[in-house]
C-alpha positions as CSV (number, residue, x, y, z in Angstrom):
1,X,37.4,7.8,-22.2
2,X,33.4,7.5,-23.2
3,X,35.2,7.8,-27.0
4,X,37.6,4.7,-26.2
5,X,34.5,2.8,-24.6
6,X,32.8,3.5,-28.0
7,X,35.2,2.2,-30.1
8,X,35.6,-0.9,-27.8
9,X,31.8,-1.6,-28.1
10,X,31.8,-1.0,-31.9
11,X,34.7,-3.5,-32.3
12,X,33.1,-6.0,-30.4
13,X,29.7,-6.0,-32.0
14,X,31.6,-6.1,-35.4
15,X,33.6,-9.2,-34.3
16,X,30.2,-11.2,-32.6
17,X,28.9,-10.0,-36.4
18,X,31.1,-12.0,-38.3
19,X,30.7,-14.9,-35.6
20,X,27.6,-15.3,-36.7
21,X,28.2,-15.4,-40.4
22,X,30.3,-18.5,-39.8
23,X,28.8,-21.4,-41.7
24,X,27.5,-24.3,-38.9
25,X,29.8,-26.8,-41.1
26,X,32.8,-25.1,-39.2
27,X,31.5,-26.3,-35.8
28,X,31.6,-30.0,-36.6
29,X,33.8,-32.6,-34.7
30,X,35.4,-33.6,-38.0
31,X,36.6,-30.4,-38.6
32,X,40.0,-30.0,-40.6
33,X,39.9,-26.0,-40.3
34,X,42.0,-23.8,-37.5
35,X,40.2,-20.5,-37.0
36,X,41.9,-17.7,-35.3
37,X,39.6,-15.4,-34.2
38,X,42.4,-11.9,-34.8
39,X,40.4,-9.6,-36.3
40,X,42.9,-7.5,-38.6
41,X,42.2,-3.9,-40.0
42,X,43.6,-1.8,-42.4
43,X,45.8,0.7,-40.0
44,X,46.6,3.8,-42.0
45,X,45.5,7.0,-40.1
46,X,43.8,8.5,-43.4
47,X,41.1,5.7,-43.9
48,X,42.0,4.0,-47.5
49,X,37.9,3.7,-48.6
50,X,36.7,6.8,-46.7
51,X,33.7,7.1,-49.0
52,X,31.9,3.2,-48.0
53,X,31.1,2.7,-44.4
54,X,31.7,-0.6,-44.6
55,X,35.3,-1.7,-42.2
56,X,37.8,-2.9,-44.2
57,X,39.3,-6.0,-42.4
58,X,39.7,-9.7,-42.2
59,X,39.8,-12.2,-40.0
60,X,42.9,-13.9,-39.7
61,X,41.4,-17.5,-40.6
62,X,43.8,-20.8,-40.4
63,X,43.3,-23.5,-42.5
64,X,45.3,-27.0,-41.9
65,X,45.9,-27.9,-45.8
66,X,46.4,-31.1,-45.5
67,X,45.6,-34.7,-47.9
68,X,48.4,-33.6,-50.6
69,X,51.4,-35.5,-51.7
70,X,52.9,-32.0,-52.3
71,X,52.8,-28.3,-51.7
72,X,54.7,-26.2,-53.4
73,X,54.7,-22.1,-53.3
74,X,57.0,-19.2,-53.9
75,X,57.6,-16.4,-51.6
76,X,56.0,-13.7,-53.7
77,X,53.9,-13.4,-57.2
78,X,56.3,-10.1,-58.6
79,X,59.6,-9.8,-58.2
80,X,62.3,-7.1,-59.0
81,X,64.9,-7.8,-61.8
82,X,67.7,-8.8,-59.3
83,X,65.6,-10.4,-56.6
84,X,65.9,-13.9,-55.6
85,X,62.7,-16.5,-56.1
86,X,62.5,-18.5,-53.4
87,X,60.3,-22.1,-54.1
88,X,59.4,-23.6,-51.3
89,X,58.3,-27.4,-51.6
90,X,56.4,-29.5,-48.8
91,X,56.5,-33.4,-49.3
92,X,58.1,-36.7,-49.3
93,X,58.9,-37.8,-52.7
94,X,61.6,-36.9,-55.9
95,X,60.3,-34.3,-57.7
96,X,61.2,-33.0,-61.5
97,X,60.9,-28.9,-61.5
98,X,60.6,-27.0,-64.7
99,X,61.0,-23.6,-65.5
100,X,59.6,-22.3,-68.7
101,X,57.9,-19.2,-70.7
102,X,55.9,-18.2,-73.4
103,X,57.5,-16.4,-75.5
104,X,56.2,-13.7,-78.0
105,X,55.1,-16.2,-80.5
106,X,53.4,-18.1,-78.3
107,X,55.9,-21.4,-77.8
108,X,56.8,-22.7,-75.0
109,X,60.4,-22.3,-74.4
110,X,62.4,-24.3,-71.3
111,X,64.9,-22.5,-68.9
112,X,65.3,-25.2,-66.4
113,X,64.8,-28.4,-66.3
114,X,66.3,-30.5,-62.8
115,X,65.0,-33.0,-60.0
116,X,64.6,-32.5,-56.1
117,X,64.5,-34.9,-53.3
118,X,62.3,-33.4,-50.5
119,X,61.7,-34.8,-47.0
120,X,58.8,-32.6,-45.8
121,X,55.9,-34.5,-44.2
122,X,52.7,-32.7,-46.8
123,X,50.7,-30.9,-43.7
124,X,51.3,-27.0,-43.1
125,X,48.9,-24.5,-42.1
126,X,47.5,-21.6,-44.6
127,X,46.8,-18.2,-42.1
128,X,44.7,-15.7,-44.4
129,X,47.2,-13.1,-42.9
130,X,50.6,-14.6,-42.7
131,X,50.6,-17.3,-45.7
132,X,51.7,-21.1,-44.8
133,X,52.9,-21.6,-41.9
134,X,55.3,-24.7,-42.3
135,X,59.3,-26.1,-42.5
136,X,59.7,-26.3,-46.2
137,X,63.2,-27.4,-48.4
138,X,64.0,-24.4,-50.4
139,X,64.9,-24.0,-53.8
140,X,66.6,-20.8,-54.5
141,X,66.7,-19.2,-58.5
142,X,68.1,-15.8,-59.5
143,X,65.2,-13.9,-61.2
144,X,68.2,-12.2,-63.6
145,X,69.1,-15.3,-64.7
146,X,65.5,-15.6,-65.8
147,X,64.8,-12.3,-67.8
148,X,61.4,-10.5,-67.6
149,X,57.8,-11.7,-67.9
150,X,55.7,-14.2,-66.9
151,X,57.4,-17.3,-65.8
152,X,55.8,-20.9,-65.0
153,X,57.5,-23.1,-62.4
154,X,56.0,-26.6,-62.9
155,X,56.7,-29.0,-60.1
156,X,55.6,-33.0,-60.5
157,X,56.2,-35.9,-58.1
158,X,56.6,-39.2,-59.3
159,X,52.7,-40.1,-59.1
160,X,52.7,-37.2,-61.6
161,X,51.0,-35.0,-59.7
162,X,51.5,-31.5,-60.9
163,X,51.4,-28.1,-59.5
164,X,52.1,-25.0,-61.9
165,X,53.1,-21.9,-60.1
166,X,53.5,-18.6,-61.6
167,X,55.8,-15.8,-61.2
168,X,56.7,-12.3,-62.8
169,X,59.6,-10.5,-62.8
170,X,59.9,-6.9,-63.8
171,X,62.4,-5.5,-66.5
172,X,65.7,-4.6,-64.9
173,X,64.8,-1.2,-66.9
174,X,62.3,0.3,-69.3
175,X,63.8,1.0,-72.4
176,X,60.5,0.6,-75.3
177,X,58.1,3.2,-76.0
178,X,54.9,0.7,-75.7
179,X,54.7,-0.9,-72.4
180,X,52.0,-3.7,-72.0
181,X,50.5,-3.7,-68.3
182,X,50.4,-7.3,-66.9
183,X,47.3,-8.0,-64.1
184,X,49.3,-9.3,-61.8
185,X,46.6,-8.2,-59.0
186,X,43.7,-9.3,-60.7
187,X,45.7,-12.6,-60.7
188,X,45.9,-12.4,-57.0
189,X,42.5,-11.8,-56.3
190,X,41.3,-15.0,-58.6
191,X,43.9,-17.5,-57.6
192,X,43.1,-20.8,-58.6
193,X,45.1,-22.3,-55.8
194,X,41.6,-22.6,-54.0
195,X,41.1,-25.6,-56.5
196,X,43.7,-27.4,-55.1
197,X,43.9,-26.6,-51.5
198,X,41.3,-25.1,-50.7
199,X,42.7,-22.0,-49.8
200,X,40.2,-19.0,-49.8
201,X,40.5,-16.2,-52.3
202,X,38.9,-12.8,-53.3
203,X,35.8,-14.5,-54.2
204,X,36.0,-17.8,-52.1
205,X,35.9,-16.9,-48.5
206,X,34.9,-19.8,-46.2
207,X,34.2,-17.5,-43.5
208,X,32.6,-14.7,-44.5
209,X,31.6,-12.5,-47.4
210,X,33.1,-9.3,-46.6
211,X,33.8,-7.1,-49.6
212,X,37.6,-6.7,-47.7
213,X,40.3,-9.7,-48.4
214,X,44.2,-10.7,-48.0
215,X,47.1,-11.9,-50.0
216,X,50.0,-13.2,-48.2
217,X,52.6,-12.8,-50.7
218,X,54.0,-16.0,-48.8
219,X,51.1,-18.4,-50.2
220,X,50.2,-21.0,-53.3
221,X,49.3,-18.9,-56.3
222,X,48.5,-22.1,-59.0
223,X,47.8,-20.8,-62.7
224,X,48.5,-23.1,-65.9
225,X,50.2,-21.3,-68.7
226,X,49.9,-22.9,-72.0
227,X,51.8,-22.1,-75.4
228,X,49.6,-21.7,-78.9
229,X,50.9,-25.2,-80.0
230,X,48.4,-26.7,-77.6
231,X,45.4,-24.4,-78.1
232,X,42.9,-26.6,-77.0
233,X,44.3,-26.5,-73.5
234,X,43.5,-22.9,-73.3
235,X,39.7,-22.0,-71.7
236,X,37.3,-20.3,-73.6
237,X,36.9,-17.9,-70.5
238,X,39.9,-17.2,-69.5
239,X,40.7,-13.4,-68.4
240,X,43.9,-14.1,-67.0
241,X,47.6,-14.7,-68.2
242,X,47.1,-17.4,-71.5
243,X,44.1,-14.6,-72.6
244,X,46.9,-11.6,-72.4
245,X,49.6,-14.3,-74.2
246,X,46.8,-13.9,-76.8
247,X,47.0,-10.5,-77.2
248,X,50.8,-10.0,-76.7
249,X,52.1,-12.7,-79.5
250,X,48.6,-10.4,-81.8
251,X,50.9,-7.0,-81.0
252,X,54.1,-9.3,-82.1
253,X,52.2,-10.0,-85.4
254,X,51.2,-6.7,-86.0
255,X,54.8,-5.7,-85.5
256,X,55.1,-4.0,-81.8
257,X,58.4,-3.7,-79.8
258,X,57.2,-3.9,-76.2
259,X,57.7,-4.7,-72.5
260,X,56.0,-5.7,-70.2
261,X,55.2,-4.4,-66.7
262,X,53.5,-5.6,-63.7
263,X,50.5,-3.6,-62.3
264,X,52.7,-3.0,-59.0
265,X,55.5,-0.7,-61.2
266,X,52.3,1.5,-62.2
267,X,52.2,2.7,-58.4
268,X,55.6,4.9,-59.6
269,X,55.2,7.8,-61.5
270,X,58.5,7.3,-63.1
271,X,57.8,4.5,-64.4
272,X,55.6,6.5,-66.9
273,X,59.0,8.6,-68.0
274,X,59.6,7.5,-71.3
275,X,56.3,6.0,-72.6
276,X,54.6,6.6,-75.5
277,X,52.1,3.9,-75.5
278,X,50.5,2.3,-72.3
279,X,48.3,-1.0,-73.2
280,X,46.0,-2.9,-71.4
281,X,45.3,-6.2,-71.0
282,X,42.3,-8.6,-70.8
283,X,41.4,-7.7,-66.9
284,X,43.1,-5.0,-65.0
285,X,40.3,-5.0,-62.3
286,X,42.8,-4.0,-59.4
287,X,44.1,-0.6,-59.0
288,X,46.2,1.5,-56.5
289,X,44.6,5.3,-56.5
290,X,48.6,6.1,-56.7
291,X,48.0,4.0,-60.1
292,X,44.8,5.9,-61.0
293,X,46.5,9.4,-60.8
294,X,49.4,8.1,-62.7
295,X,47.0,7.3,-65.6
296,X,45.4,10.5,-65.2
297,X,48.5,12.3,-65.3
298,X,49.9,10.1,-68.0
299,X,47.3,11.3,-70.4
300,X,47.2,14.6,-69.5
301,X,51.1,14.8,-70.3
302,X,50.4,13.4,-73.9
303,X,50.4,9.5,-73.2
304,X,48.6,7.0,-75.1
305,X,46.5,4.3,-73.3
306,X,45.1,1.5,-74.9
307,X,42.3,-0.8,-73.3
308,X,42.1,-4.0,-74.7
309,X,39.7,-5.5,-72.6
310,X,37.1,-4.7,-69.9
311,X,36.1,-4.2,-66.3
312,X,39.0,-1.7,-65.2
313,X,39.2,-0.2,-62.1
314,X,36.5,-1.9,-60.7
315,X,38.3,-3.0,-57.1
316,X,41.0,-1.3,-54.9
317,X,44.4,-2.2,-53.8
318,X,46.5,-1.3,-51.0
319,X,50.0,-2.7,-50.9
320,X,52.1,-3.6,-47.5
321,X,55.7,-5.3,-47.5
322,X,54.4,-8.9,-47.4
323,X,51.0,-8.0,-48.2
324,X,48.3,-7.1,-50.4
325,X,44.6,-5.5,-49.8
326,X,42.0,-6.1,-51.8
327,X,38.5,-4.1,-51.3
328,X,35.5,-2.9,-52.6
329,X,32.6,-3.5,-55.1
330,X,33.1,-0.6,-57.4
331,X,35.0,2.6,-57.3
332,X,32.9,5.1,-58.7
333,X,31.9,6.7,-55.2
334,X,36.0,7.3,-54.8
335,X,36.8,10.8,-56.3
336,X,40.1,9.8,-57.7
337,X,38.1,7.0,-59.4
338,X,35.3,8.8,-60.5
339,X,37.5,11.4,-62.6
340,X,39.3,8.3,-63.9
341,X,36.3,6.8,-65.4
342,X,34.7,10.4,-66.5
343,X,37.4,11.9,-68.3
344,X,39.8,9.4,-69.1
345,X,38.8,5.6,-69.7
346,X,35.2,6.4,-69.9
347,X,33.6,3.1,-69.2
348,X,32.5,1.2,-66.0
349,X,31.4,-2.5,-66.1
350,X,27.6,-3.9,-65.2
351,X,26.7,-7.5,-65.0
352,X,23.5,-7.5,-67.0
353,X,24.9,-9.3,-70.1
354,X,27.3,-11.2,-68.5
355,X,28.7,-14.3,-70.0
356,X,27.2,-13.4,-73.2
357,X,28.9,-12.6,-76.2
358,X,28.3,-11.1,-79.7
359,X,29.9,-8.9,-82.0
360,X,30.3,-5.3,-82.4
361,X,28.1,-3.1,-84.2
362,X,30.2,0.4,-85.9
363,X,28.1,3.7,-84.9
364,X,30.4,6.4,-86.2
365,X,31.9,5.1,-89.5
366,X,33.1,8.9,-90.0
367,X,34.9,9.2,-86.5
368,X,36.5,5.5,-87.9
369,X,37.9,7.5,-90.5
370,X,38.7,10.5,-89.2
371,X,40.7,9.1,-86.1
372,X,41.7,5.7,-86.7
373,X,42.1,6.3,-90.7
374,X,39.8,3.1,-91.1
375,X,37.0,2.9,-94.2
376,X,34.1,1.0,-92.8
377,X,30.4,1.4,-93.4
378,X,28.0,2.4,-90.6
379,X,26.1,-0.8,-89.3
380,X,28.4,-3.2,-89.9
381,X,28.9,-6.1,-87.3
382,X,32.7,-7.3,-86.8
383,X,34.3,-9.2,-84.3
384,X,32.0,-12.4,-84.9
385,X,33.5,-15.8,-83.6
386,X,36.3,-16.9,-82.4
387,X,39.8,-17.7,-83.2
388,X,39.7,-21.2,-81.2
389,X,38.0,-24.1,-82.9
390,X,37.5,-25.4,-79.5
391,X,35.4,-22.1,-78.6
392,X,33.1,-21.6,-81.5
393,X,29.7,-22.9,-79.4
394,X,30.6,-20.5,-76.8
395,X,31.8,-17.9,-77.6
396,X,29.9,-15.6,-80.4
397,X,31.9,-12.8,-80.5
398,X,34.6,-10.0,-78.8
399,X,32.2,-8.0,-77.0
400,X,31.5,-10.8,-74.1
401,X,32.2,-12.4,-70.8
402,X,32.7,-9.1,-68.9
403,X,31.8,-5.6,-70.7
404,X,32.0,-2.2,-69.7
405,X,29.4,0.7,-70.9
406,X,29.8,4.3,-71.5
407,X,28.4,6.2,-68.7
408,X,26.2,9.0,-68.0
409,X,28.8,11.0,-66.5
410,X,31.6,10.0,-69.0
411,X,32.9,13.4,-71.3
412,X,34.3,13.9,-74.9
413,X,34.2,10.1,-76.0
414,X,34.0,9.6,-79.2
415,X,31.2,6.2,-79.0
416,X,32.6,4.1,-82.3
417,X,30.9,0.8,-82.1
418,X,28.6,-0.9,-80.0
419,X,28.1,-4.8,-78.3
420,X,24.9,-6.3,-80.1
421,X,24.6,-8.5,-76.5
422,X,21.6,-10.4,-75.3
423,X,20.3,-10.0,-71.4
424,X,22.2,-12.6,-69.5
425,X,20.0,-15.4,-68.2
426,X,21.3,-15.1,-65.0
427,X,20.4,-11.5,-64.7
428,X,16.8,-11.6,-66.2
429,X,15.2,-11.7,-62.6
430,X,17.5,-9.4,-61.0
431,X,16.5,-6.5,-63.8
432,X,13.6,-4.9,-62.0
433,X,16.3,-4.2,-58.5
434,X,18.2,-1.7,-60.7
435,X,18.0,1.8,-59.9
436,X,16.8,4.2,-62.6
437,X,19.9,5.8,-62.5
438,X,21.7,2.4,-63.0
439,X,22.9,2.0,-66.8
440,X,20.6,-1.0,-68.4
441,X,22.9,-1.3,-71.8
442,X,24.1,-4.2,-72.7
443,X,26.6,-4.5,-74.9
444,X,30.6,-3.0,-75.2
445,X,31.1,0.4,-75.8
446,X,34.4,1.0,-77.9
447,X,35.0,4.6,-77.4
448,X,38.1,6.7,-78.2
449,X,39.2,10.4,-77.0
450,X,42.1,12.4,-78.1
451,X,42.8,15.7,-75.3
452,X,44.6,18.8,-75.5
453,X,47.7,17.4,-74.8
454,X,47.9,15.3,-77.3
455,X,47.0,12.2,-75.3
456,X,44.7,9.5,-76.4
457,X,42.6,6.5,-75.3
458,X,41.3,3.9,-77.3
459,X,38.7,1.8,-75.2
460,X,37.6,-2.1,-76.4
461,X,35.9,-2.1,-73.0
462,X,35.4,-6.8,-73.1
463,X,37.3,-9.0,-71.7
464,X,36.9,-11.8,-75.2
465,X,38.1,-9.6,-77.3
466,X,41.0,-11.6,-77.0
467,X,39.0,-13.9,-79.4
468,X,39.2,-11.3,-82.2
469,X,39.9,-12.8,-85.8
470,X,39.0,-9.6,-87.5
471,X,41.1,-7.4,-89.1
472,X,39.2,-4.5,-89.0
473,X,40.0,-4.9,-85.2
474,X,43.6,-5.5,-86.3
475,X,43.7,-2.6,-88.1
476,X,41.9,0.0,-85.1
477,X,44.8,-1.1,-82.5
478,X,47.5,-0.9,-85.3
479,X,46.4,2.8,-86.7
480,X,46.1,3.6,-82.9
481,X,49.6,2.8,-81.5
482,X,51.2,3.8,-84.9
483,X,49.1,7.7,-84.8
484,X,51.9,10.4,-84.4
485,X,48.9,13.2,-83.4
């Protein structure tokens, strides 16, 4: 009883807490914001982030979205090969929906093309826990009438409003050796539909600023994918679906057969079966610990994995049926995670050049040759510039906007190149609140380690080197995927 009383007290304090994190703007007669004061927790019995002390919850927050001509959202962000997407559109107006890809060239192709009448008044109410709450018309497509990959569902109303929804289907089955790992998650966490309606995400909590958040799968998700024939429409600092395009229609150059998987199949250790190859995209910041040991066992049963950009692992994931749990600011206290990053990926991001960007300096021209068959002298500085006019003043080089380091506990990495950043301005003042322990490096460390089994990882450890123009770049990932060792 005294244990129950406890937990009661514990609970109570935590919820009067958070009640007092609430911004005053929230308490004003004008107010267009519905806040439900449930308090939800993650409920396994074996607590998911035993190792912070933190509580990982939410509050079930409603917002009224409201001051749109149209709202427009799928059920889900992944779906299966056979599943069916459901779009659901709020509004009173015609409007024209397309369907379309990227394809591995980097065009734009259309699937669908076709108009709606819909005669939803545009108000519905966004719950943190449950998604929109509203009547909606429905559009129902078949996802294998679609294919695999990234789709874009574009909806516009006849003020030309637009909203650009995307969604992912899986491959019905896997049947290349090199698989290319979407971020779906990472997506998730960033969503840009906080832009337009004002939704909270990962990183834009109008409530409070818990390191714990939710994804409804039943919610907006608004991303704008753009084809290579309008280049200029693609931002310099993107991390996200148009800056893994980039790297995708790079592997189709280079001559790669591949598929492509969302981080969600990862959580299945079959899934691994029949790879050869297992590549990385720009941000994979997410990850399941069912995902981490997958890796681990991957690599250990002879896989390759190749890292082509930075800040992995940084965040966790726990999945539920309509669902999705994002927590944490860095995993390294996490056993699972900690023998990820020692013995197999070898990096771990800091902030202190963030938003900088240069190029790479080689270290090791010798392990160049030796591992990646590549004659380069010692000192030399590739991966300058960019491959977007449109990006020259900003961006400098492949080893920016996020980077990861080699760490003091990482083991057997080869260290082939190093980031010649600058200390990010932001980050100048905050230098001195480092620990000693804490790595001060600026800079991307690309790193590479063969093992026992025959296993390898090759590490690029930035999220710009989707930028890369360089063909000694070129040459390290082709050399990589194409080693029989």
């Amino acid at each position: 009883m005294k244990r129950i009383l406890i937990i009661i007290i514990i609970i109570l304090l935590v919820i009067s807490t958070l009640f007092l994190l609430i911004p005053k703007s929230l308490l004003s007669p004008t107010l267009k914001k519905i806040v439900s004061w449930t308090f939800e927790t993650y409920n396994k019995t074996e607590r998911w982030n035993s190792y912070e002390k933190n509580i990982v919850g939410i509050i079930d927050e409603k917002l009224l979205i409201k001051d749109k001509d149209i709202i427009a959202y799928t059920n889900k962000l992944v779906y299966g090969a056979n599943e069916e997407i459901q779009l659901n559109l709020i509004g009173i107006d015609k409007v024209n929906i397309k369907v379309y890809q990227i394809d591995r060239e980097g065009r734009e192709v259309e699937i669908y093309n076709l108009s709606k009448d819909i005669n939803i008044p545009p108000l519905a109410v966004f719950s943190s826990y449950e998604g929109v709450i509203s009547p909606t018309e429905i559009l129902r497509l078949e996802s294998k009438n679609l294919g695999s990959g990234w789709f874009e569902i574009q909806i516009k109303n006849t003020k030309e409003d637009i909203v650009n929804i995307p969604i992912f289907i899986d491959p019905d089955q896997i049947n290349k050796k090199i698989v290319y790992v979407e971020s779906t998650d990472t997506l998730m966490a960033y969503n840009y539909a906080y832009e337009v309606y004002k939704i909270p995400n990962y990183y834009k909590k109008t409530i409070t600023n818990s390191p714990s958040a939710l994804v409804p799968h039943n919610m907006p998700i608004i991303y704008n994918q753009v084809s290579l024939n309008k280049p200029k429409e693609i931002n310099c600092e993107d991390h996200l679906i148009n800056s893994d395009m980039v790297q995708k229609v790079n592997l189709n150059k280079l001559g790669f057969d591949f598929q492509s998987i969302s981080d969600e199949l990862l959580d299945d250790k079959n899934t691994l079966n029949d790879i050869d190859t297992l590549i990385f995209g720009t941000h994979n910041e997410y990850w399941t610990k069912s995902k981490a040991k997958n890796i681990i066992n991957f690599i250990n049963d002879g896989g390759k994995v190749l890292l082509l950009g930075g800040n992995h692992a940084w965040r966790q994931v726990y999945r539920q049926n309509d669902k999705t749990w994002l927590h944490g600011h860095g995993l390294m206290k996490d056993p699972i995670f900690n023998e990820l990053v020692k013995n197999y990926i070898g990096t771990y991001y800091t902030p202190l050049d963030y938003q900088t960007y240069a190029g790479i300096k080689i270290l090791d021209n010798k392990a160049f040759m030796k591992y990646l068959s590549i004659d380069v002298e010692d000192n030399l500085v590739i991966g300058n510039g960019t491959r977007f006019d449109h990006c020259n003043k900003k961006i400098l080089g492949i080893s920016g906007h996020e980077t990861d380091k080699l760490t003091n506990i990482s083991e057997g990495f080869i260290h082939l190149a190093k980031g010649q950043n600058s200390l990010s301005s932001s980050y100048i003042t905050e230098i001195t609140h480092f620990n000693k322990d804490q790595d001060k490096s600026l800079g991307a460390d690309i790193i590479y380690k063969s093992f026992p089994s025959g296993g390898e990882v090759l590490n690029f450890s930035s999220l710009s080197l989707w930028h890369n123009k360089d063909p000694i770049i070129n040459k390290m990932i082709e050399n990589f995927i194409n080693n029989s060792n």
